[in-house]
C-alpha atoms as one frame of an Amber mdcrd trajectory, in Angstrom:
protein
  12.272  19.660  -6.569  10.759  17.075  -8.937  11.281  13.019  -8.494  14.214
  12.093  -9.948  14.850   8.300 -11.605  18.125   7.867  -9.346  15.564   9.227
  -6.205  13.379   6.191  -7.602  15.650   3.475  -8.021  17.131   4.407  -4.108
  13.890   4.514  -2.963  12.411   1.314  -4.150  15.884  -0.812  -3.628  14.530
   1.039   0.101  11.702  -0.309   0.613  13.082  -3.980  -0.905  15.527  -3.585
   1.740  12.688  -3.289   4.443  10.861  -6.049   2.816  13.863  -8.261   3.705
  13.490  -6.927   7.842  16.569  -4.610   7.317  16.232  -1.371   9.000  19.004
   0.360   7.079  16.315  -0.136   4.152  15.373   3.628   5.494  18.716   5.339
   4.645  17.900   4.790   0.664  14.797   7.211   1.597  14.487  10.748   1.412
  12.354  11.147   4.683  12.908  14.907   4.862   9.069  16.395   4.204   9.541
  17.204   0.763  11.011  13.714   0.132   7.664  12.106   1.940   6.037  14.418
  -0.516   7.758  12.866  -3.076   7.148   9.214  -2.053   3.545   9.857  -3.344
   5.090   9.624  -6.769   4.750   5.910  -5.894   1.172   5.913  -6.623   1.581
   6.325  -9.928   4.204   3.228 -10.359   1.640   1.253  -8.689  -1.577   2.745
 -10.472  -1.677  -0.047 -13.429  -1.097  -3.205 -11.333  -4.084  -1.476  -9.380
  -5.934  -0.980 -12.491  -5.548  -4.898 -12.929  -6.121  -5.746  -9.381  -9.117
  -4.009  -9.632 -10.556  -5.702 -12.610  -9.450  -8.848 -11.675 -11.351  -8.135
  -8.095 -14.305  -6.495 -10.276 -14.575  -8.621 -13.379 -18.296  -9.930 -12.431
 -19.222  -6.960 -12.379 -17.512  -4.811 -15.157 -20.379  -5.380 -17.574 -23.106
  -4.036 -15.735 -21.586  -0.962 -14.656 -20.164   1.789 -17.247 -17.195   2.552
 -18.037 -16.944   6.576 -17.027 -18.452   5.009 -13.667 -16.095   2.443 -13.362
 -13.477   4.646 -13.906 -14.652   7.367 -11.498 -15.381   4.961  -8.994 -12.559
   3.299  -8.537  -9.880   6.495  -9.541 -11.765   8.390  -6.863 -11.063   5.371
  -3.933  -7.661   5.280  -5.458  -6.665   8.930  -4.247  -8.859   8.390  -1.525
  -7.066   5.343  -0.343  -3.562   7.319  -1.006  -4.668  10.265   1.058  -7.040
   8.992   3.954  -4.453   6.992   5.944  -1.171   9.417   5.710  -3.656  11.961
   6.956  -4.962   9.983  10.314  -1.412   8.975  10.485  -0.475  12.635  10.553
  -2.407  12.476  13.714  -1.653   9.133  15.197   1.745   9.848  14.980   1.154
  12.976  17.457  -0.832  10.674  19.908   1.959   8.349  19.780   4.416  10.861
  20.448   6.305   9.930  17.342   5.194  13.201  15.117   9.065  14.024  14.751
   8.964  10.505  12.839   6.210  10.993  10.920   7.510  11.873   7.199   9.944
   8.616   7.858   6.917   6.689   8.200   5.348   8.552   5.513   8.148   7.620
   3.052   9.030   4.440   3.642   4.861   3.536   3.831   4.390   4.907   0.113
   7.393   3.452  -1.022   6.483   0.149  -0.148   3.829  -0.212  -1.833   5.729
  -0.876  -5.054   6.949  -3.793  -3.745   3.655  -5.414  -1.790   2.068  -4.833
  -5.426   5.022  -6.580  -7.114   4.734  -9.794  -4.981   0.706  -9.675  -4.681
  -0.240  -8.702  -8.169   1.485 -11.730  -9.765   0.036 -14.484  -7.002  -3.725
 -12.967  -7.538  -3.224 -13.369 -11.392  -2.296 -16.706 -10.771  -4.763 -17.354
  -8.221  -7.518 -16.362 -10.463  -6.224 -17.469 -13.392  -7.659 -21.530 -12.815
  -3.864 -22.415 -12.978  -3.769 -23.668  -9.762  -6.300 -25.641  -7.365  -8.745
 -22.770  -5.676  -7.784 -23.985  -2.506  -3.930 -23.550  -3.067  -4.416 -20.079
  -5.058  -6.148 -18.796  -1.757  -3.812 -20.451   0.131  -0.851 -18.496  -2.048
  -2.896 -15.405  -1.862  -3.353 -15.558   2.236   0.074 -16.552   2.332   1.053
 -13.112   0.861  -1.271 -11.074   2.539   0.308 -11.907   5.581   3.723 -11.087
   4.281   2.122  -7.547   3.653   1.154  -7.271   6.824   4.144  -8.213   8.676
   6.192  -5.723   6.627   3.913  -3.055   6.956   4.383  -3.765  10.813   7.723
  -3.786  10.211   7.784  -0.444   8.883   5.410   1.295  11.683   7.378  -0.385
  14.308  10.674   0.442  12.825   9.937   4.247  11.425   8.366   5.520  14.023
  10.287   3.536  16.788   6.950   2.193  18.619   6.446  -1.449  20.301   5.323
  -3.990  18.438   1.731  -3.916  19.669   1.244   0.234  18.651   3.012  -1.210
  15.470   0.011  -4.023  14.791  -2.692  -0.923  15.936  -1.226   1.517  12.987
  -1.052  -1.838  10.738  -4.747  -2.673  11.571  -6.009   1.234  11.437  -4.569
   0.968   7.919  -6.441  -2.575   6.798  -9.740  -1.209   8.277  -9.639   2.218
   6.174  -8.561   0.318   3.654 -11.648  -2.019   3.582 -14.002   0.454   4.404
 -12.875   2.771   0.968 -13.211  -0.593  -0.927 -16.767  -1.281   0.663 -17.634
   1.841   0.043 -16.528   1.988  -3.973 -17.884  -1.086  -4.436 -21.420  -0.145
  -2.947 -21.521   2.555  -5.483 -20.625   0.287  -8.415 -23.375  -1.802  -7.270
């Protein structure tokens, strides 16, 4: 069964409702395995505030790099980065004992990352935009990346019913693959 916009619309309004620490956020979400399938539809929502996150990130370096490489580069990390931490979270979720609660997680993760791009794509652009005081755009920025994190806690600790420290361990298994793919693309653009 393909996506559907009223599957969309639930599932973002979803993932808002997690973003605002409400657990019933999850009943908007189709976390049956073919909806968790599904979720990864949200890549492609998020794919051109990534494509401006990464240029913004990348902009020093843009013109002395081309632009199939560019593009390869950083489309490759892109799946990468969708792929590589549902898969070790296939498998975390068994060694937490949690693997029945695994496509909940699954759904409600890729779901959410519509709205941690909605909130941290705008303060970036403004951070780098000069409008502000460098100090207070990093401030703003730091600010938000915290946010992130405490919601994608949130959503480990809720969806796959684990204590709050196995909750911070999924959240910082998920920031270290996530740096490592970004070290990694960047090296190559390098």
């Amino acid at each position: 069964m393909t996506l559907t916009a009223r599957e969309t619309v639930y599932s973002i309004f979803g993932a808002y409702r997690l973003a605002m620490l409400d657990k019933t956020g999850l009943s908007y979400l189709d976390r049956s395995p073919e909806g968790a399938i599904r979720s990864f539809s949200a890549a492609l929502i998020v794919l051109p505030a990534y494509a401006v996150l990464v240029v913004l990130r990348l902009w020093d370096v843009l013109p002395d790099v081309s632009l199939l490489r560019f593009v390869t580069v950083e489309g490759l990390a892109y799946v990468i980065s969708w792929t590589a931490f549902p898969l070790v979270m296939f498998h975390v979720s068994g060694l937490l004992d949690r693997s029945g609660r695994y496509f909940d997680f699954l759904s409600a993760y890729n779901w959410s990352s519509v709205i941690q791009m909605g909130v941290y794509l705008p303060v970036v652009a403004i951070a780098d935009s000069g409008l502000l005081p460098e100090g207070l755009g990093e401030g703003l920025v730091l600010a938000v990346t915290m946010l992130v994190l405490m919601y994608q806690w949130f959503i480990a600790r809720t969806t796959l019913d684990i204590n709050g420290g196995s909750a911070a361990g999924v959240v910082l298994l998920d920031m270290i693959l996530a740096v490592f793919i970004t070290g990694v693309a960047d090296g190559m653009l390098s």
